[in-house]
C-alpha positions in Angstrom: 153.7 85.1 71.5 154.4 82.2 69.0 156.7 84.7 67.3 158.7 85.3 71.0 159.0 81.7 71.2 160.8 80.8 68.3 162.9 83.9 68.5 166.8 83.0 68.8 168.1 83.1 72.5 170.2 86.4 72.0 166.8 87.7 70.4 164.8 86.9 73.7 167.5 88.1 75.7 167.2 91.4 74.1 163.4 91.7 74.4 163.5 91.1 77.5 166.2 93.6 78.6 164.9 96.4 76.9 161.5 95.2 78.0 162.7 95.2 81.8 164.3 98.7 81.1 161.6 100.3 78.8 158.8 99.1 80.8 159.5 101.5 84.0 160.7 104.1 82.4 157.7 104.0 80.5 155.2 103.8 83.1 157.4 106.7 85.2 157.2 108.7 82.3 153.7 108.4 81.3 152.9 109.1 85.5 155.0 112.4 85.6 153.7 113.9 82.3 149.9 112.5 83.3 150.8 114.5 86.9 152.4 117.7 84.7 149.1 117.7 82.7 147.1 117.9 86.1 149.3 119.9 87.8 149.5 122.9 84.7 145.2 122.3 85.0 144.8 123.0 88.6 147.0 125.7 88.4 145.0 127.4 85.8 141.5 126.1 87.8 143.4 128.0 91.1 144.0 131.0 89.1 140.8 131.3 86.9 139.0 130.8 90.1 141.0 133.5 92.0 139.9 135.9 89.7 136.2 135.6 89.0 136.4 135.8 92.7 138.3 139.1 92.7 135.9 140.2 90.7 132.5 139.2 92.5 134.4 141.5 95.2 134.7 144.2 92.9 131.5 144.2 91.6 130.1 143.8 95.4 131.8 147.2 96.1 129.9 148.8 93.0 126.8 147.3 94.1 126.7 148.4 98.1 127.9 152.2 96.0 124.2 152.2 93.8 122.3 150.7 96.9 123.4 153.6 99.0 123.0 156.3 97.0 119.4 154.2 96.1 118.7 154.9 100.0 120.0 158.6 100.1 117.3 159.1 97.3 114.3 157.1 99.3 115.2 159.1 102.4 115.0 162.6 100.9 111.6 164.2 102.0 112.2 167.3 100.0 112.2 165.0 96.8 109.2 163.1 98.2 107.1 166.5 98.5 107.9 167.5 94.7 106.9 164.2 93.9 104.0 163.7 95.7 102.6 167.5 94.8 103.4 166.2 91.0 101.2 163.5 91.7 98.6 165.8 93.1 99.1 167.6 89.5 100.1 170.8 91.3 101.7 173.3 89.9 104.5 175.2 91.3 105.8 178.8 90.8 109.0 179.3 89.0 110.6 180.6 92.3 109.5 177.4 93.9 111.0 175.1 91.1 114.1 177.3 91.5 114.2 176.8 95.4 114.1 173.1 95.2 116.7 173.0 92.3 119.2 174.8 94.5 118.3 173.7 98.0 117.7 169.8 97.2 118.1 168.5 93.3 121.9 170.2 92.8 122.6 168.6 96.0 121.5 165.2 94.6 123.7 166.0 91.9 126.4 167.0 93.0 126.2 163.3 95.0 125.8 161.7 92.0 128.8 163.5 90.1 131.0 162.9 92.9 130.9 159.2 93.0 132.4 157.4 89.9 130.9 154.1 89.8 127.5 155.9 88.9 126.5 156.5 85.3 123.0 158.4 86.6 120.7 158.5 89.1 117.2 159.2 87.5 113.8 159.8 89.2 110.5 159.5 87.1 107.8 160.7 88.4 104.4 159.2 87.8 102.7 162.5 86.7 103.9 163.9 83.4 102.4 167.3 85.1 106.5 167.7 86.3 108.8 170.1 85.5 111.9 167.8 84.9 114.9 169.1 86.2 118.0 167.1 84.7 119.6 165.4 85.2 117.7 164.0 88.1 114.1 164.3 88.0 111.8 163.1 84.5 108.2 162.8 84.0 106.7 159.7 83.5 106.9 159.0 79.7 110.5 159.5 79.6 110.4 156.0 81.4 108.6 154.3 78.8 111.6 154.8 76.4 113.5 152.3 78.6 113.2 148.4 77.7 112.5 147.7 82.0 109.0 149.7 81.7 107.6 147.0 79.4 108.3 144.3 82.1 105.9 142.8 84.0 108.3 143.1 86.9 109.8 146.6 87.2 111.5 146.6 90.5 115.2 145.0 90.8 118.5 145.1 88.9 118.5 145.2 84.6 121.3 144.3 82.8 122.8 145.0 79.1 119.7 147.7 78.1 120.6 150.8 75.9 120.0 153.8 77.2 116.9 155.8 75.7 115.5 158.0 78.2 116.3 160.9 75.3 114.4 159.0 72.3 112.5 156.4 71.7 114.0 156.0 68.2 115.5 153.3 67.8 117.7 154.4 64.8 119.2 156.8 67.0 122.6 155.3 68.4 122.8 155.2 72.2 124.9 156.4 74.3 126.6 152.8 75.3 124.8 149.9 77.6 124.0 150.5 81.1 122.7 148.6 84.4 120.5 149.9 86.8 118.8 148.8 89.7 115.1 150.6 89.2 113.2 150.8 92.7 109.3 152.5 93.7 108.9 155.2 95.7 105.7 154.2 97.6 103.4 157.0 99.4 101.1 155.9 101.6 98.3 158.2 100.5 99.1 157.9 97.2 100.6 154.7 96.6 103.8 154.5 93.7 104.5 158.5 93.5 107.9 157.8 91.1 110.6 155.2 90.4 114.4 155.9 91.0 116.6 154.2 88.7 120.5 154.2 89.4 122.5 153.3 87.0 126.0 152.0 86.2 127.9 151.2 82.8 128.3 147.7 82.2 131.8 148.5 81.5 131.9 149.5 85.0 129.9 146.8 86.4 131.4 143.9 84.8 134.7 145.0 83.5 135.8 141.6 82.9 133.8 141.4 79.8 135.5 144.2 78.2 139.0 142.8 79.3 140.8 142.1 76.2 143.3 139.1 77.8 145.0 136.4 75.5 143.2 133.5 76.2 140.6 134.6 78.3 137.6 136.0 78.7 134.0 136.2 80.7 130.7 136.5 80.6 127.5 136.8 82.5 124.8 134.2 82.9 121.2 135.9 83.8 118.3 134.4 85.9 116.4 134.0 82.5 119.3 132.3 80.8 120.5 135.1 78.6 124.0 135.0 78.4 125.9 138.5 78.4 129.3 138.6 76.8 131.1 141.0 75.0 133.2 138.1 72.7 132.1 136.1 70.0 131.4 132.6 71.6 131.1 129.8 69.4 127.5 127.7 69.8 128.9 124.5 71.5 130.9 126.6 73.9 127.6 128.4 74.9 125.5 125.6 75.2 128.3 123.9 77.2 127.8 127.0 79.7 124.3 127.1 79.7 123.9 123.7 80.3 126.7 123.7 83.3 125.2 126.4 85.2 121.6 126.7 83.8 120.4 124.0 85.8 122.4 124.9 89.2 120.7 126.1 92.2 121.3 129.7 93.9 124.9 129.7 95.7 126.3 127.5 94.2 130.0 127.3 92.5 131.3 125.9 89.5 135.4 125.6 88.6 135.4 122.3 85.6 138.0 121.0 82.7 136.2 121.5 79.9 137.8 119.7 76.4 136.3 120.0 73.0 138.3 118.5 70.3 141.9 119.5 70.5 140.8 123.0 72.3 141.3 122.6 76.3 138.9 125.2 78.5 138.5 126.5 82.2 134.8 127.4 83.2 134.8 128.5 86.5 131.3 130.4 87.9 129.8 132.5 90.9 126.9 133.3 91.6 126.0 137.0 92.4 123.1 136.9 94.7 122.4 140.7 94.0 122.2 140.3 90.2 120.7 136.7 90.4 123.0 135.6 87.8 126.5 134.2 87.4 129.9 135.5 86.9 131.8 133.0 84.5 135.4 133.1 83.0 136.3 131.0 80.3 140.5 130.7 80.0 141.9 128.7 77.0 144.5 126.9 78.2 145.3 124.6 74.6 148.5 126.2 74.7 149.8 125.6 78.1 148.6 122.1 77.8 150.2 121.6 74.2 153.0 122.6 75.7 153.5 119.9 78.3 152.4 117.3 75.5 155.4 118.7 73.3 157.6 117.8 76.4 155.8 114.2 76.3 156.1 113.8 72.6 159.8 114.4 72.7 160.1 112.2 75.7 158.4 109.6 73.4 161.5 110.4 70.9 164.0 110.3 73.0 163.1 107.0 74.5 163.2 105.4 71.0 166.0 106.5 70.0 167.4 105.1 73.3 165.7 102.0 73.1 166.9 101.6 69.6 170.6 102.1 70.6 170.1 100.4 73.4 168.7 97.2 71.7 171.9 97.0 69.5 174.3 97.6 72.6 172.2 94.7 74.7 172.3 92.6 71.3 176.0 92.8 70.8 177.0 91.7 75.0 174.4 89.0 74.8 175.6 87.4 71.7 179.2 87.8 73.6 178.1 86.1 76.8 176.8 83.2 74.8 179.4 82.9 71.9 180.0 79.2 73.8 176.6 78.6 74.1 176.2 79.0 70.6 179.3 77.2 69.8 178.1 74.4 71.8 175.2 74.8 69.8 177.1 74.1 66.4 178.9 71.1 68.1 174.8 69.4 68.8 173.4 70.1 65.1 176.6 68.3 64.1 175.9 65.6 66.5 172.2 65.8 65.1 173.6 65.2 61.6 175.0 61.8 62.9 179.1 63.1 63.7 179.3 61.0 66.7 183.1 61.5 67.1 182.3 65.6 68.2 184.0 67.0 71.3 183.1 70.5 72.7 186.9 71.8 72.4 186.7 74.3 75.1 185.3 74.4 78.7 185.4 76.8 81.0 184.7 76.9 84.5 181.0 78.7 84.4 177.7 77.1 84.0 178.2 76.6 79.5 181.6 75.3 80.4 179.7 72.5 82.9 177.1 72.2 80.3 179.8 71.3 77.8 181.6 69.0 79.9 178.9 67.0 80.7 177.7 67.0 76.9 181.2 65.3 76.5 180.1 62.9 79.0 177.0 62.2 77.6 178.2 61.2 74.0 181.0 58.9 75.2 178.7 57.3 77.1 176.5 57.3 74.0 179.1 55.8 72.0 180.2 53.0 74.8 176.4 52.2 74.9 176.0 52.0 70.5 179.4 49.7 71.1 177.6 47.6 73.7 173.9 47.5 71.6 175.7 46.2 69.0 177.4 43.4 70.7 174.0 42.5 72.0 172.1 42.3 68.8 174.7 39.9 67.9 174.3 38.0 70.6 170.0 38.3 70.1 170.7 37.3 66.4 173.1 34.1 67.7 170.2 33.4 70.2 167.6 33.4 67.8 169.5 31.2 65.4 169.5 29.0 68.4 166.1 29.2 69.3 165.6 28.0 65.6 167.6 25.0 65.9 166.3 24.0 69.6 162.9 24.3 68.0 164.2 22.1 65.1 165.2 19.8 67.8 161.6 19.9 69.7 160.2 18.6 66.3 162.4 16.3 66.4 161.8 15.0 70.2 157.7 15.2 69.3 157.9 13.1 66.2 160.1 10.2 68.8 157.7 10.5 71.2 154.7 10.3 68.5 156.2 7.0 67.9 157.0 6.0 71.2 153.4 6.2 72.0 152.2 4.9 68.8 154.5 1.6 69.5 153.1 1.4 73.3 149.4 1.5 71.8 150.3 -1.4 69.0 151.8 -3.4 72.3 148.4 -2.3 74.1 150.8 -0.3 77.1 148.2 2.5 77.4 149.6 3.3 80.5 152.5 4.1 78.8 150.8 5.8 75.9 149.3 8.3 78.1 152.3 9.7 79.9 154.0 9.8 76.6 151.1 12.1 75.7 151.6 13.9 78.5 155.1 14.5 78.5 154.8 15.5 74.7 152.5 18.1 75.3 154.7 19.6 79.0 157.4 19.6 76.1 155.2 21.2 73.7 154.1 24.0 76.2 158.0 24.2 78.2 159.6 24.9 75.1 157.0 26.9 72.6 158.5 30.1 71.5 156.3 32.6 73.6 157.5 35.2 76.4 155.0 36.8 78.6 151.7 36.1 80.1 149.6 33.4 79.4 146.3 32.3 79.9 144.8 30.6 83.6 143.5 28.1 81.3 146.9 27.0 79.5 148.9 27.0 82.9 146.4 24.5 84.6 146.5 22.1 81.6 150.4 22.4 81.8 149.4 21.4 85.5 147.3 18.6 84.5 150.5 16.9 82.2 153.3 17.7 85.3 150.9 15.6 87.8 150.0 12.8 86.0 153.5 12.4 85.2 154.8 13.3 88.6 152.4 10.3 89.5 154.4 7.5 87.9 156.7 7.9 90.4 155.2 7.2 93.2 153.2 4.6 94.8 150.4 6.8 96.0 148.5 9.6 94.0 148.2 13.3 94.1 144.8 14.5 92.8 144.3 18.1 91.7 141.3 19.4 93.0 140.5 22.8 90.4 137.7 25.7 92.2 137.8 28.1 89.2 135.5 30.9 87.9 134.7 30.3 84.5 135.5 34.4 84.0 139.1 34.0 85.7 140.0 31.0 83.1 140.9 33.7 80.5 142.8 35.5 83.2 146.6 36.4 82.3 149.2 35.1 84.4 153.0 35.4 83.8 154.2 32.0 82.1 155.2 28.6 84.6 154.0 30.6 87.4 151.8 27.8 89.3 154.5 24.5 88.4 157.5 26.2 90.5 154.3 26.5 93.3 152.8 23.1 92.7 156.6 21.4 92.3 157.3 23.0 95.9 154.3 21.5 97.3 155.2 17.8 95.9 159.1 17.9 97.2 158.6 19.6 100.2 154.9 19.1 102.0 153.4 15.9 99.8 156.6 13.7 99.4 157.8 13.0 103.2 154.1 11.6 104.2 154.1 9.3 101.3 150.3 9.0 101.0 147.6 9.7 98.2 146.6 13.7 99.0 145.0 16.2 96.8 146.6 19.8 95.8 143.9 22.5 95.8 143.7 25.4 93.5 140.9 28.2 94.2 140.7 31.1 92.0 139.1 34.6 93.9 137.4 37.5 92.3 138.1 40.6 94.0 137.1 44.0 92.4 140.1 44.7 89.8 142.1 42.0 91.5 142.3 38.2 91.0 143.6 35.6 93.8 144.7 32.1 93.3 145.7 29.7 96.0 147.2 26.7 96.0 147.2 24.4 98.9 148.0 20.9 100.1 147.7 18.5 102.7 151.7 18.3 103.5 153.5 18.6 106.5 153.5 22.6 106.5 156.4 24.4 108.0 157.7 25.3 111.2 156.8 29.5 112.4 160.4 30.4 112.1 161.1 28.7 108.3 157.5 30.6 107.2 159.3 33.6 108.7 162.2 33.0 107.2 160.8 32.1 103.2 158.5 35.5 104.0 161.7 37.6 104.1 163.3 36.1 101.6 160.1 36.5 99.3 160.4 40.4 100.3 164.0 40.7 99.1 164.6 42.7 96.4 168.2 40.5 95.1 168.1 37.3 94.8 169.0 34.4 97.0 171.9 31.7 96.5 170.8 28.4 96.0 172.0 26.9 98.6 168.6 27.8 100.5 166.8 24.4 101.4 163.9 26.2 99.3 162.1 28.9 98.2 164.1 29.6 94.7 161.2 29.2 92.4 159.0 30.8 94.8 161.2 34.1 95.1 161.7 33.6 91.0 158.0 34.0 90.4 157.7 36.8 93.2 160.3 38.9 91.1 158.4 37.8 87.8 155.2 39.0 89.0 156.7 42.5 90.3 158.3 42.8 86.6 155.2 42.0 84.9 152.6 44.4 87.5 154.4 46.2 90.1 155.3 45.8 93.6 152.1 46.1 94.6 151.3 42.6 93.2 152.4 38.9 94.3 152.9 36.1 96.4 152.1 35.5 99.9 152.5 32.2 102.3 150.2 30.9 105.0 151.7 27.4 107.0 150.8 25.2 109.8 153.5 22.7 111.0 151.8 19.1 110.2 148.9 20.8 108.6 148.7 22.1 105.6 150.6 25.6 103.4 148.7 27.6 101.4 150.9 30.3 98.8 148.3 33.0 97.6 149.4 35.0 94.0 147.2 38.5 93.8 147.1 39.8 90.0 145.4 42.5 88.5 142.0 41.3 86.9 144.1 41.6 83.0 141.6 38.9 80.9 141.8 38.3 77.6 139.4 39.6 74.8 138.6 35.9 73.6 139.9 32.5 74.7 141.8 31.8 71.5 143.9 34.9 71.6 
C-alpha cells in the first residue's frame, strides 16, 4: 500500500485501469471454469450412475432366471421321491435309475441347457447311498468339496468360489469362479433330504468386473466386507470404498467426488438386496478434468499477456492525457526551487488548463503580497526605531518628573509630590513597551494613578471602591481595558452631578469564566441611548466619532473579541438618574505566578 502511494500518477492510473479491467475478467473467468469443472463432474456422476444402475437391472434379470429354475427344482416330486428313497438308503434297480433319468432328470437338463445365464444346477443329496446322475444329481460328499459346505450358514447366495465339486485338490486348476444361490430341500418326515445349488459364472453375473473400459471399472462390496474385483486396486482406493459404503445401511445409494492427489475419481454404489452387497463403479475422470484445467491454464496465459499489453497501451494514453499535468508539474518544482517569475505557458480550456490558470493567479498574487511584506517590514523596522526613540523620550520625561517631585518635597508640596508620582507611574505603565494581556492586578493600580489624578481637578472626590477575589487578581485582561470604562463613567455619569461618589469594581467567578463590573452612582442613561450604545457595541465596524460616546467602549468590545472570541465581552445595564453598570465576561486565563 505504501508502495501504491508513492507511485507516480500515470503509474496509479495504470494500476488501477488494468485493476478495473483484470478484476472482472478475472472473477468471470475463475466462475465459468469453477462451473466447467462441476459441470464435466456431474456429467460423469450422471453417467457413472446410469450405468451401475443398468447393471443392477441386468443382474436383477439373471437373478429372477436362477430363482425360477430354483423353484422348478423344489416343485419336482419325482426328484423329491429319489431323494427321499436315497435318504431311506434304498436301493433302486438299474431299470428304475434308467426310468427316472429319462422321464425326470434329462428333463431337468434339458431346462438347465436351454437357459444361458445358468452355469449348473446341481442337487446333492444327503445320503451318499445315490447313484449320481450328472449332471444334476451328486451324493453328499461331492458337496464338501465346495468352500459354502464349511459355512455355518449354508442357505443363500455365494459369491467368487472356485468350482470343485470334481476334486477336492486344490492344485488342480478350476474350471473359472462361479455364484450360486444353494437352497434345502426340506421333508417333513425326514427333515433336509438334499441341497440344490444353481449356479451362474461371475462373468455372467457381474460382467462389469470383467469389462475392460479405459478409465473405468467396478467391483462388488459383500455383506462381510470382502471386496470382489477383477482389477488391481491400489490400498487407499480400497479403503476409501470400504470405508464409504462399509458403514451404510441396507438401501441405501452412494454417487461421490472422490480426489486423491492429482488423480480425480467417481464412486457411485447400489445396493443389491438379493446379494446383500453393493454394486460399485469406480470412473477415473483425471483426464477429463485435466482437460478443463488446460483450458484454465491457458486462460491464465492469455490474460497476462493481455494485461501486459494492455498495461503498456493504458500507460502510453495516460501519460498523454496528463502531458500538461506533468508540465505544470515541472513549472511547481521550479517554483519550489525559488523561480518566482514562472508562468504556465499554455492553458487550455479543461480542468489542467483551469488548474494552470489559477496557479498563474496564485503566484502573482504571491509576488504582489512578497512586494507588500516587504514594504511592511520596513515600515515595522521604522516603527521600532521609533519606539526606541519614544522610549528614549519616556526616560527622559521620568527623570523631569523625578525632579519635579523631588523639588515639590524640598518645598514640602506633598500634594504635589504625589500626583507627580502618580502621573510618572500612568506614564510608566501607558507607554511601556508590552502588547497583549495583562494582569487584573496591574490594570487596577493603573486605576488607582488615573483617579487620584483625575481628582485634582475637581472640587469633590471620586473613591474607588475594589470587591476582588484574591484568585481573579492574576487574571489576564487585554491591556487599558477598565480606564476607557472608568474614563466613561467620570465624563459622562459622575461629572454633571458634581458631588464626591464612589466607582465600584466587583470581580465574579463563574466556572471557566470571569466577570468584572464596574459601576457608579451617575446620572445613568435614558432606555433609548442604552438601546442605542447596545447596538453599537454589537456592530461589527466601527463607529465615527462623532457619536456623543461609546468609542472606547466599542474599542474594548472589538479588543476583547480579537483577543477570545465573539463569545466574550462587554455588556451595559442603566437606570436614568440612577446608576450604569458595564459588565466584561473573560475566560478564566490566570497566570502561573504573579511576577510573570
Amino acid at each position: 500500500m505504501k508502495l501504491f502511494r508513492n507511485a507516480k500518477l500515470n503509474t496509479k492510473f495504470t494500476l488501477l485501469i488494468i485493476l478495473l479491467v483484470a478484476l472482472p475478467i478475472g472473477i468471470m473467468g475463475g466462475i465459468i471454469f469453477y462451473n466447467m469443472e462441476e459441470n464435466v463432474v456431474k456429467e460423469n456422476v450422471n453417467y457413472t450412475v446410469y450405468n451401475v444402475i443398468r447393471s443392477r437391472e441386468d443382474m436383477e434379470t439373471k437373478l429372477t432366471s436362477v430363482n425360477m429354475v430354483t423353484q422348478y427344482f423344489l416343485s419336482d416330486a419325482s426328484l423329491r421321491e429319489v431323494l427321499r428313497d436315497a435318504a431311506d438308503h434304498k436301493q433302486l434297480s438299474t431299470q428304475e435309475l434308467r426310468g427316472i433319468y429319462m422321464e425326470d432328470i434329462s428333463d431337468l437338463e434339458r431346462l438347465v441347457n436351454n437357459n444361458p445365464v445358468l452355469y449348473g444346477v446341481r442337487v446333492y443329496s444327503s445320503s451318499d447311498d445315490l447313484q449320481e446322475m450328472v449332471p444334476i444329481l451328486y451324493r453328499h460328499e461331492r458337496s464338501l468339496h465346495q468352500p459354502w459346505s464349511n459355512l455355518e450358514t449354508e442357505e443363500g447366495w455365494h459369491l467368487n468360489y472356485e468350482d470343485r465339486i470334481f476334486t477336492s485338490n486344490k492344485s488342480v486348476k478350476p474350471t473359472g469362479r462361479i455364484a450360486s444361490r444353494v437352497t434345502a430341500i426340506a421333508d417333513y418326515e425326514k427333515g433336509t433330504i438334499a441341497t440344490i445349488e444353481a449356479c451362474i459364472s461371475m462373468r455372467d453375473l457381474l460382467p462389469s468386473l470383467y469389462e475392460n473400459l479405459e478409465n473405468e471399472s467396478a467391483c462388488f462390496l459383500t455383506k462381510s466386507g470382502t471386496l470382489i474385483s477383477e482389477t488391481t486396486m491400489e490400498e487407499e482406493l480400497k479403503s476409501q470404498i470400504e470405508e464409504k459404503f462399509g458403514s451404510l445401511e441396507k438401501s441405501e445409494e452412494v454417487h461421490t467426488f472422490y480426489q486423491k492427489g492429482k488423480t480425480n475419481l467417481i464412486l457411485s454404489g447400489i445396493y443389491i438386496d438379493e446379494l446383500e452387497g453393493y454394486l460399485i463403479r469406480v470412473a477415473d475422470i483425471t483426464g477429463t478434468v485435466k482437460n478443463v484445467y488446460n483450458m484454465r491454464n491457458i486462460f491464465v496465459v492469455t490474460m497476462l499477456v493481455f494485461i501486459v499489453l494492455l498495461a503498456f497501451a493504458v500507460s502510453f494514453m495516460v501519460k498523454v492525457l496528463l502531458s500538461h499535468f506533468y508540465e505544470i508539474l515541472g513549472s511547481i518544482r521550479s517554483i519550489q526551487k525559488g523561480d518566482m517569475t514562472v508562468r504556465i505557458a499554455h492553458t487550455t480550456g479543461d480542468e489542467m488548463g483551469e488548474l494552470g490558470h489559477q496557479i498563474n493567479k496564485m503566484m502573482d498574487r504571491i509576488q504582489n503580497l512578497m512586494e507588500e511584506n516587504i514594504r511592511r517590514e520596513l515600515l515595522a523596522k521604522n516603527s521600532e526605531i521609533r519606539s526606541l526613540q519614544n522610549q528614549i523620550n519616556a526616560h527622559f520625561i521620568y527623570n523631569v518628573l523625578e525632579s519635579i517631585k523631588m523639588m515639590a518635597e524640598m518645598e514640602e508640596q506633598y500634594e504635589i509630590s504625589d500626583a507627580i508620582t502618580s502621573l510618572g507611574k500612568l506614564l510608566r505603565y501607558s507607554m511601556k513597551w508590552r502588547s497583549g494581556n495583562v494582569l487584573l492586578k496591574e490594570e487596577l493600580e493603573y486605576i488607582r494613578n488615573y483617579l487620584a489624578l483625575i481628582n485634582l481637578r475637581f472640587d469633590y472626590e471620586i473613591y474607588l471602591s475594589e470587591n476582588i477575589p484574591e484568585e481573579l487578581m492574576n487574571q489576564r485582561i487585554p491591556k487599558m481595558s477598565l480606564q476607557p470604562i472608568v474614563e466613561n463613567a467620570i465624563y459622562h455619569g459622575i461629572e454633571q452631578i458634581a458631588e464626591d461618589t464612589t466607582i465600584y469594581i466587583k470581580g465574579i467567578l463563574q466556572d471557566k469564566t470571569c466577570c468584572l463590573e464596574i459601576s457608579d452612582m451617575g446620572r445613568g442613561m435614558s432606555e433609548e441611548k442604552l438601546a442605542e450604545l447596545q447596538e453599537k457595541l454589537q456592530m461589527k465596524d466601527s463607529y465615527g466619532e462623532d457619536s456623543e460616546h461609546g468609542i472606547g467602549l466599542k474599542n474594548v468590545q472589538d479588543r476583547i473579541h480579537m483577543a477570545f472570541g465573539d463569545a466574550y465581552g462587554l455588556s451595559v445595564s442603566s437606570k436614568e438618574g440612577l446608576y450604569t453598570k458595564v459588565s466584561l465576561t473573560l475566560p478564566l486565563e490566570t497566570a502561573v505566578n504573579s511576577n510573570e
